[in-house]
C-alpha positions as CSV (number, residue, x, y, z in Angstrom):
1,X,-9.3,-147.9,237.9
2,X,-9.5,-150.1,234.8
3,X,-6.2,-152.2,234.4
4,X,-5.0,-153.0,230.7
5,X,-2.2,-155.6,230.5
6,X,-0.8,-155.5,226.4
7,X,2.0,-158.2,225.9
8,X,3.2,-159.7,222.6
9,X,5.6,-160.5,220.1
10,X,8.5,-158.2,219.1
11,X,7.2,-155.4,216.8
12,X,3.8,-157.1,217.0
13,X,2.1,-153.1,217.7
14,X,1.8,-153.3,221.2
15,X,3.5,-149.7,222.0
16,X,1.5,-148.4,218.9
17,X,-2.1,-149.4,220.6
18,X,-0.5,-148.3,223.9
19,X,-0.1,-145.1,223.4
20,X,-3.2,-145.1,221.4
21,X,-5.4,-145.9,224.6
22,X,-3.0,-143.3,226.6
23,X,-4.1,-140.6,224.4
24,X,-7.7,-141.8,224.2
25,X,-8.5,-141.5,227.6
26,X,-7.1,-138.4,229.2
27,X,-7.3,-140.1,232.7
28,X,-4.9,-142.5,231.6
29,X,-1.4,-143.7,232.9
30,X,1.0,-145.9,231.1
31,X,3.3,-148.0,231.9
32,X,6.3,-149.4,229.1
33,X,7.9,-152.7,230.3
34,X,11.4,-151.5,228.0
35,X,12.0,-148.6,230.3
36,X,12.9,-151.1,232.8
37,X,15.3,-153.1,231.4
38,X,18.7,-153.3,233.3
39,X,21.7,-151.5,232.1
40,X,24.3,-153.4,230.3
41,X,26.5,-153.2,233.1
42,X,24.4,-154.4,235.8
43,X,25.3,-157.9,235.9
44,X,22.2,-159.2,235.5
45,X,22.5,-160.0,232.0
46,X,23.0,-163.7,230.8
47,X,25.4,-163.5,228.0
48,X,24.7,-166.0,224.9
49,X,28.1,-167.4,224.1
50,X,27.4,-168.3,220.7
51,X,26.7,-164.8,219.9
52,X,28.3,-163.2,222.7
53,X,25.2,-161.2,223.0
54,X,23.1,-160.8,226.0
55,X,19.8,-161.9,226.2
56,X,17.5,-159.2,226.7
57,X,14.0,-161.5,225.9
58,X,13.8,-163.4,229.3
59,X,12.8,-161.5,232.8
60,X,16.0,-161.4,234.5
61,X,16.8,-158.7,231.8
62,X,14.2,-156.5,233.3
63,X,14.0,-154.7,236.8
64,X,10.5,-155.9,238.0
65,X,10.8,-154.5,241.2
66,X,11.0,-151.1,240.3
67,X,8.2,-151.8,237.6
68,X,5.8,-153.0,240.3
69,X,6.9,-150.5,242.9
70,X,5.8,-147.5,240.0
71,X,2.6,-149.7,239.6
72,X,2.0,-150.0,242.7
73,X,2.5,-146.0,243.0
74,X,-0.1,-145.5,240.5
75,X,-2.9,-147.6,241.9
76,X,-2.4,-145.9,245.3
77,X,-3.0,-142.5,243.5
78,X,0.7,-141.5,243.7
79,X,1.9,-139.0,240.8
80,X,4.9,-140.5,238.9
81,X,7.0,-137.9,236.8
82,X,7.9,-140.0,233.8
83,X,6.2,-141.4,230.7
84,X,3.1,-142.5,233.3
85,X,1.6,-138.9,234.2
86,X,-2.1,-138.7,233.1
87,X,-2.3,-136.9,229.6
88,X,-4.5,-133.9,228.7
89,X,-7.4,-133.0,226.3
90,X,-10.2,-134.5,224.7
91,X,-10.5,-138.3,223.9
92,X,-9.4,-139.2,220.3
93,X,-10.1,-141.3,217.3
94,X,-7.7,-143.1,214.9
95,X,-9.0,-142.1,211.1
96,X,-11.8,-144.4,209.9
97,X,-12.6,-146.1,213.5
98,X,-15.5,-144.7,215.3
99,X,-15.0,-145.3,218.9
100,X,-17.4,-142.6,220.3
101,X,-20.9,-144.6,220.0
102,X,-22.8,-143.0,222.3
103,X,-22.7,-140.2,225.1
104,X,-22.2,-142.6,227.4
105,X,-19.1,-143.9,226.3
106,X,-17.8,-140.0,225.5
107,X,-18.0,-139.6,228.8
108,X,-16.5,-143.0,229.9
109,X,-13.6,-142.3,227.7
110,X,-13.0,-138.6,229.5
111,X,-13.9,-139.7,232.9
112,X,-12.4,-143.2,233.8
113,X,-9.3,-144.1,235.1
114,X,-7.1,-146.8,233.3
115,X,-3.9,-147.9,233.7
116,X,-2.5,-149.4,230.5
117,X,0.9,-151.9,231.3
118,X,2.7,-152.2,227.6
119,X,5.9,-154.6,227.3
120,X,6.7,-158.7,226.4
121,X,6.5,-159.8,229.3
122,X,3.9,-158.0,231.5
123,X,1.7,-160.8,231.4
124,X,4.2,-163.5,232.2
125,X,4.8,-161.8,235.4
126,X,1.9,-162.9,238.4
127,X,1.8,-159.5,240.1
128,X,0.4,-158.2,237.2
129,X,-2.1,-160.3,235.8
130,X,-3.6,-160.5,239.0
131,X,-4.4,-157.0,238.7
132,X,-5.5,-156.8,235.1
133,X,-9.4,-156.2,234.1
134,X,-8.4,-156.7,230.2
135,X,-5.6,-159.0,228.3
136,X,-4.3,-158.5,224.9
137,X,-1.4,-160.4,223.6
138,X,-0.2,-159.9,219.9
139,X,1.1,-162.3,217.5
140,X,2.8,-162.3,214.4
141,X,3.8,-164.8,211.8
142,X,7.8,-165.3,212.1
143,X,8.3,-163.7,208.6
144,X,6.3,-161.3,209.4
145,X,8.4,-160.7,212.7
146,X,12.0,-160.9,211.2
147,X,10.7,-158.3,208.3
148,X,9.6,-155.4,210.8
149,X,12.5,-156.4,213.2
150,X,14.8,-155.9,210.6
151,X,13.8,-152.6,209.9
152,X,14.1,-151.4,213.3
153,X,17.7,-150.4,214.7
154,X,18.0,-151.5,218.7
155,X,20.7,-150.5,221.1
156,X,21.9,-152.6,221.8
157,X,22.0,-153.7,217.9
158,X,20.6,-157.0,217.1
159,X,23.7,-159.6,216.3
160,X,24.2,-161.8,213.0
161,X,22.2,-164.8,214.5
162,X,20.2,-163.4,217.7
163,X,16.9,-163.5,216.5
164,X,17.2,-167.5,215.1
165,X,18.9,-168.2,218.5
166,X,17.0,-166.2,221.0
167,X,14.4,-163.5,220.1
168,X,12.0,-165.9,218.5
169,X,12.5,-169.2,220.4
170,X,12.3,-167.1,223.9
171,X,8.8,-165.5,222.5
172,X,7.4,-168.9,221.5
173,X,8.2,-170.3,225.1
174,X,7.3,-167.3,227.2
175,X,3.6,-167.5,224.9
176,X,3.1,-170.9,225.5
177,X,3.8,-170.5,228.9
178,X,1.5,-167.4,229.2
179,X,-1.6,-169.3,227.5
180,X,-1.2,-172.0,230.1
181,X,-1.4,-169.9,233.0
182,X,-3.6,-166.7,232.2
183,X,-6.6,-167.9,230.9
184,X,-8.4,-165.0,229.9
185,X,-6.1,-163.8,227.6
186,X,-7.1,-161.9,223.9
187,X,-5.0,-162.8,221.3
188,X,-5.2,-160.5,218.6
189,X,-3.0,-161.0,215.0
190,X,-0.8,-158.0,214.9
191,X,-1.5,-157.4,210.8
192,X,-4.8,-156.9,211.7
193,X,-3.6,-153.3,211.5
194,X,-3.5,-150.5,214.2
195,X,-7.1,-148.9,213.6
196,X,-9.2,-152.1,214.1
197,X,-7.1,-153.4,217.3
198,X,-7.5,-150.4,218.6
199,X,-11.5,-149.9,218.5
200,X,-11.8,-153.3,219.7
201,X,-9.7,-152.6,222.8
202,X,-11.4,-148.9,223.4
203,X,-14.7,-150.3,223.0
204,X,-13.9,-153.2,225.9
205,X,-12.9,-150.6,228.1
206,X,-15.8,-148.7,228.0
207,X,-18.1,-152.1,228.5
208,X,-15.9,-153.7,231.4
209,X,-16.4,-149.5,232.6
210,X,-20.3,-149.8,232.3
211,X,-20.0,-153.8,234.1
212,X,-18.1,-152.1,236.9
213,X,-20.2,-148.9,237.5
């Protein structure tokens, strides 16, 4: 099984390519970090006192265990009944990318296994970068980041000063400390738009496929 790790910034397109690759490879599983955050009344949350505001961007927001248990799950060939179930049909394209080079890599893309783990964190967290054959992380310009955040209701609801305080000055910290630990890590500009990211990554898992025989 082929293991794709996707972290990045807030809004930066990493669901959008993950469930891109899920419904490109019909022996696919996936895995999305935000289904595991705690509840709000957990107690596991740090509260922000100047925005009375928890702060869901660091990993104590998030209940690893059970994410790496359902991993775990997955690469011993368990079936999980949630978003992670293998999907059906025939590999796709996204309009005006042509993924499908050759019949080798058609049947690559309906025959391998691949386990794609989506969220902000993922590759901040050991466990799983050990396990990882690929590594994408997206970025965005800060504009750029407080333009699509904006247009994007949470719940909870972002707070009058939460992204200034804590969205953006947790993601510059958790990528720094990502880059100096995982060092063979992708980064890929999120405007690069969804069609060219996702070719790229297709087409990577298809070669590391082919390396690995």
């Amino acid at each position: 099984m082929i293991v794709v790790g996707i972290s990045g910034v807030t809004n930066g397109g990493k669901t959008t390519l993950a469930n891109a690759l899920h419904k490109a490879f019909p022996r696919s599983h996936l895995l999305c970090q935000d289904t595991y955050f705690w509840h709000k009344d957990s107690g596991h949350h740090v509260l922000i006192p100047e925005v009375n505001h928890f702060n869901w961007e660091i990993m104590s927001s998030l209940d690893m265990d059970r994410m790496w248990k359902d991993i775990n799950n997955i690469l011993n060939g368990e079936h999980l009944h949630r978003n992670i179930s293998p999907n059906d049909g025939e590999p796709n394209t996204i309009q005006g990318c042509e993924v499908i080079k050759n019949v080798d890599d058609f049947e690559i893309l309906k025959n391998v296994d691949v386990l794609i783990i989506e969220g902000f964190l993922v590759l901040n967290y050991k466990p799983i970068v050990d396990i990882c054959n690929l590594k994408y992380h997206l970025t965005l310009a800060k504009d750029e980041c407080v333009k699509r955040r904006n247009a994007r209701t949470y719940d909870p609801p972002d707070v009058p000063g939460y992204f200034e305080l804590c969205v953006w000055p947790e993601y510059v910290k958790h990528k720094a400390e990502m880059l100096q630990t995982v060092g063979d890590v992708e980064v890929i500009d999120g405007t690069l738009g969804i069609n060219s990211i996702f070719c790229e990554v297709v087409n990577d898992i298809c070669e590391k496929a082919k390396h690995l025989g």
